[in-house]
C-alpha positions as CSV (number, residue, x, y, z in Angstrom):
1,X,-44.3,-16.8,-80.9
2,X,-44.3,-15.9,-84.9
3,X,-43.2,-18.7,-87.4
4,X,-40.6,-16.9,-87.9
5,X,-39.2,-16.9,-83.9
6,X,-39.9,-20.6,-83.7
7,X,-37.9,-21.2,-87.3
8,X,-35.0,-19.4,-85.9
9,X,-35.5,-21.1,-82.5
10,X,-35.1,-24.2,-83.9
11,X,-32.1,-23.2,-86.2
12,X,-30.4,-22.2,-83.4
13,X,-31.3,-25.7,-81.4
14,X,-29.8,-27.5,-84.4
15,X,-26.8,-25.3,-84.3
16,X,-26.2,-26.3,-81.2
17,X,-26.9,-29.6,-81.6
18,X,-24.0,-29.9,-84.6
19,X,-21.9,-28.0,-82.5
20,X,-21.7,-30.7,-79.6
21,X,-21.6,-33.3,-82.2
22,X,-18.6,-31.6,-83.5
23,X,-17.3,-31.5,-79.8
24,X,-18.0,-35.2,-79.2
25,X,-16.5,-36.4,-82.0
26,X,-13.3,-34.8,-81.3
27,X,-12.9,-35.1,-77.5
28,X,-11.4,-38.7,-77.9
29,X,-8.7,-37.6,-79.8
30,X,-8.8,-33.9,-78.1
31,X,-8.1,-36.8,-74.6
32,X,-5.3,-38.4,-76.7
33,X,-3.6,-35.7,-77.1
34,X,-3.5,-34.0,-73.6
35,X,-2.3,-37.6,-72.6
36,X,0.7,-37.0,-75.0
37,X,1.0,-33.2,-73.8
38,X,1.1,-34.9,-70.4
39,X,3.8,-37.6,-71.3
40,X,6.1,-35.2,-72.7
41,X,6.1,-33.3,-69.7
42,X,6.5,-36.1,-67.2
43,X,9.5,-36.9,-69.4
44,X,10.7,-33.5,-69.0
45,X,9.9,-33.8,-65.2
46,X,12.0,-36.8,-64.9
47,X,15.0,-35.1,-66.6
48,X,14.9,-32.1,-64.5
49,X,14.5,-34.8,-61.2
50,X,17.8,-36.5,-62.4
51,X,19.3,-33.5,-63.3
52,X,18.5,-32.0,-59.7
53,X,19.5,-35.2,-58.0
54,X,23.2,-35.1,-60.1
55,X,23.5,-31.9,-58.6
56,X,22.4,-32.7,-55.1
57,X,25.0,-35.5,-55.1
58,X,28.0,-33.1,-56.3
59,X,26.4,-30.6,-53.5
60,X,26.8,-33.5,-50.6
61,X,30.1,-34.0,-52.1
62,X,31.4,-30.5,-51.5
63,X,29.9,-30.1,-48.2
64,X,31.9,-33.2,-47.3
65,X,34.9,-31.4,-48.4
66,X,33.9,-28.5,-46.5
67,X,33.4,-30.2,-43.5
68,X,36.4,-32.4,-43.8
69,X,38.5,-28.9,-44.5
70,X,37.0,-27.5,-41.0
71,X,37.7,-30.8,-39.1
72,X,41.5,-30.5,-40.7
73,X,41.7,-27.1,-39.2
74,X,40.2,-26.9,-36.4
75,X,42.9,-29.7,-35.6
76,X,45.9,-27.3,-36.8
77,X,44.4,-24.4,-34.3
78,X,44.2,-26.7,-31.7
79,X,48.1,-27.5,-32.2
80,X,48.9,-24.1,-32.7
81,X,47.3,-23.5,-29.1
82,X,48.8,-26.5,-27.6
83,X,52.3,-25.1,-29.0
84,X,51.6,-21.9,-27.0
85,X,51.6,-19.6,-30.7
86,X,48.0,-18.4,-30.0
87,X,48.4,-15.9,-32.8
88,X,48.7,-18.6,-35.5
89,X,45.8,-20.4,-33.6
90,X,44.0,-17.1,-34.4
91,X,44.7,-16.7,-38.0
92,X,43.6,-20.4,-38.7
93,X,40.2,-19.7,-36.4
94,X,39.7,-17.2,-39.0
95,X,40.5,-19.7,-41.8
96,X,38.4,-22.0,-40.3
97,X,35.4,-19.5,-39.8
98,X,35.6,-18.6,-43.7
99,X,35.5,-23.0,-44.2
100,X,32.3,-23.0,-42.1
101,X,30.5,-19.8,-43.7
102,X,30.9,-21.9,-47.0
103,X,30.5,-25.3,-45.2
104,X,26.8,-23.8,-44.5
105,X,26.1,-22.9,-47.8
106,X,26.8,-25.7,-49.3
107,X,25.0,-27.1,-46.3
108,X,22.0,-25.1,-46.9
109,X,21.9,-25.6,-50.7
110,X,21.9,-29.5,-50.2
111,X,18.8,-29.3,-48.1
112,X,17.4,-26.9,-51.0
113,X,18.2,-29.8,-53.4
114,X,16.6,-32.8,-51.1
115,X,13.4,-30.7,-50.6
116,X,13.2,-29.9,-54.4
117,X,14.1,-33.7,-54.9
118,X,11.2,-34.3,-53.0
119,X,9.0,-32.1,-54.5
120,X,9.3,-33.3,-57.7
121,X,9.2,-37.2,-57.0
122,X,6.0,-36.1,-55.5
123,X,4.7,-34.0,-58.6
124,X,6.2,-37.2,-60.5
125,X,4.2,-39.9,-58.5
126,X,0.7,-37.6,-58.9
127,X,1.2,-37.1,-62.3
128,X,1.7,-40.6,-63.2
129,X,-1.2,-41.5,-61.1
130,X,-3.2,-39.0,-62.8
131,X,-1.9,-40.4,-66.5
132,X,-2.9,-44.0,-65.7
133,X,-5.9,-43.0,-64.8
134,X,-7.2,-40.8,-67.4
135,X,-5.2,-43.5,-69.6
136,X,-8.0,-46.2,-68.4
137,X,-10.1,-44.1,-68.8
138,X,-9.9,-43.2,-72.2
139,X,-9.7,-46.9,-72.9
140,X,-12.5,-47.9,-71.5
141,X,-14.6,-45.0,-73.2
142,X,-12.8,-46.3,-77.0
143,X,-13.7,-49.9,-76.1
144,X,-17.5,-48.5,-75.0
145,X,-17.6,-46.7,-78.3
146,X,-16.7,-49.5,-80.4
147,X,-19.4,-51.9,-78.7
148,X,-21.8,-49.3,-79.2
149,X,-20.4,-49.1,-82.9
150,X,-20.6,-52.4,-83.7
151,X,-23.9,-52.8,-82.1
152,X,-25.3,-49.9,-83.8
153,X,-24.3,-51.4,-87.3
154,X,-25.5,-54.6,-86.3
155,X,-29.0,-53.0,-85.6
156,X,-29.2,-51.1,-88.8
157,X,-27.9,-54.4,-90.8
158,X,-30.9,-56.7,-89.3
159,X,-33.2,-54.0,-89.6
160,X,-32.4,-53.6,-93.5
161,X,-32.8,-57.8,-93.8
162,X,-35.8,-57.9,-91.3
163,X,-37.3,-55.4,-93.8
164,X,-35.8,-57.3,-96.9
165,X,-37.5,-60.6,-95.4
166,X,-40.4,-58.8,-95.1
167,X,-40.3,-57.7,-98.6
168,X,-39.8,-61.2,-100.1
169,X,-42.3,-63.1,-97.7
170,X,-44.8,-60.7,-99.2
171,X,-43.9,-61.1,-102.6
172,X,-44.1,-64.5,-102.2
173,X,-47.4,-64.6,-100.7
174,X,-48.8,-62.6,-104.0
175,X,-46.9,-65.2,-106.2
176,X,-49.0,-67.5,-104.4
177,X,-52.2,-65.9,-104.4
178,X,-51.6,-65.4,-108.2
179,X,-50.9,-68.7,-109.1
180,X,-54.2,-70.1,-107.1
181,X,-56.3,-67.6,-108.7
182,X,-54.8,-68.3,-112.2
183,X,-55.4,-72.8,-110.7
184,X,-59.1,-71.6,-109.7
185,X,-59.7,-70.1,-113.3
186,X,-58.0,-72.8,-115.1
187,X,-60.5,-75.3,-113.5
188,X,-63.3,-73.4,-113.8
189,X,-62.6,-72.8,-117.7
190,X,-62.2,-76.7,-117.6
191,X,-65.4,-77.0,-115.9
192,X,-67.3,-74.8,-118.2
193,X,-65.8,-76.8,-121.6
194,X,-66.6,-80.0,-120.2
195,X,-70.4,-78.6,-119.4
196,X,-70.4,-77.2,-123.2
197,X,-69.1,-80.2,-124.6
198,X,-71.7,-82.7,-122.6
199,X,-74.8,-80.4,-123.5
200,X,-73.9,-80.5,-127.0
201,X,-74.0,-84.3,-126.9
202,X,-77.4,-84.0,-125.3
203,X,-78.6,-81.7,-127.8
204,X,-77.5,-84.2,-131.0
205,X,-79.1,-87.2,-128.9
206,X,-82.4,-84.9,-128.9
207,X,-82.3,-84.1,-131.9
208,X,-81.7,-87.6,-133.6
209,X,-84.9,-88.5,-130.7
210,X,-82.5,-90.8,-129.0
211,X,-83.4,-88.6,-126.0
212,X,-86.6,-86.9,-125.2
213,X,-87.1,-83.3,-124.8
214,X,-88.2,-83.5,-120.7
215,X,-89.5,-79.6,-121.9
216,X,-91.7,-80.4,-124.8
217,X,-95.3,-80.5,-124.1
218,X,-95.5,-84.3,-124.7
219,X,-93.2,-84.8,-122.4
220,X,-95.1,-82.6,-119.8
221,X,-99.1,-83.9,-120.6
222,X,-97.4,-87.8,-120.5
223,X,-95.9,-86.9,-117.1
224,X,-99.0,-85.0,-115.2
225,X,-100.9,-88.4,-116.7
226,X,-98.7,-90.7,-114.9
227,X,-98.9,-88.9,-111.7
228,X,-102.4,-88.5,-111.9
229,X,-102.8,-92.1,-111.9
230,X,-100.5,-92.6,-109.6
């Protein structure tokens, strides 16, 4: 592989790399709002529930109607037959078969209602379920992100001082190595002026023959004599 694949290679690797970053950064608030996408329609849910279960009720309400209507004439054919006028028994059978053909109907259409009723409060109870959880969720990832945050800045922030610290211990120690070198100086410059200062008494003493010269050769034949006696 040429320079050139492995530049592109790598290019590409970063892309990618920003790209998920991009991707991560927004999925927390990509999750926040599906959560609100999914509250709106569980509202929405929940209306069409109620509204199905207002019409389920006025359903039940006219199938008692029917089936109080069928009861009443059923009772008026059976008179009719007791009375012995069997062709007005016959024209209410045929009122009262028209009161059961819309007696099942409305019979039928309030078990369509109870099984979308149940359905729904099914749907409902899942997708709450489903809500709460991904709600915890999501909580628990914002609370791990912000520990992570925190602890993160924390890091960097006692890095920066450790490496401050480290910065002033070692200007200090220089400070201090300065000012013993500049102490070892001064004390040999004192030792030096107090060295000058007591040789030139020396040298005056000498000179005024207060002191003898131990280097002169009087000095040196007077003390070979004494240890040659000796």
């Amino acid at each position: 592989m040429n320079i050139w694949s492995k530049l592109l290679t790598a290019l590409r690797g970063g892309a990618n790399e920003v790209g998920e970053s991009i991707v991560d950064g927004q999925a927390l608030r990509i999750l926040d709002q599906e959560i609100r996408d999914s509250d709106a329609e569980l509202r929405r849910s929940k209306e069409a529930l109620a509204e199905i279960m207002a019409k389920h009720k006025l359903a039940e309400a006219r199938l008692a109607k029917s089936s109080e209507k069928v009861t009443e004439y059923e009772a008026y054919a059976l008179k009719a037959l007791e009375s012995g006028d069997e062709t007005l028994a016959r024209e209410v059978a045929g009122k009262i078969a028209v009161l059961e053909g819309s007696r099942d109907t409305e019979q039928a259409q309030v078990e369509q209602f109870a099984a979308s009723i149940a359905d729904l409060r099914r749907a409902i109870t899942q997708a709450e379920t489903n809500i709460r959880r991904l709600k915890q969720q999501v909580d628990t990832v914002k609370a791990t992100e912000s520990v992570q945050r925190a602890q993160t800045t924390v890091a960097h922030r006692y890095s920066g001082s450790q490496s401050k610290l480290q910065t002033a211990l070692e200007s200090l120690e220089r400070i201090k190595l300065k000012q013993a070198e500049r102490g070892a100086r001064m004390e040999a410059a004192a030792e030096l002026a107090k060295e000058e200062g007591q040789d030139a008494v020396d040298a005056r003493l000498k000179d005024a023959g207060i002191i003898a010269d131990a280097a002169s050769a009087e000095s040196v034949l007077e003390r070979l004599k004494q240890k040659q006696a000796g």
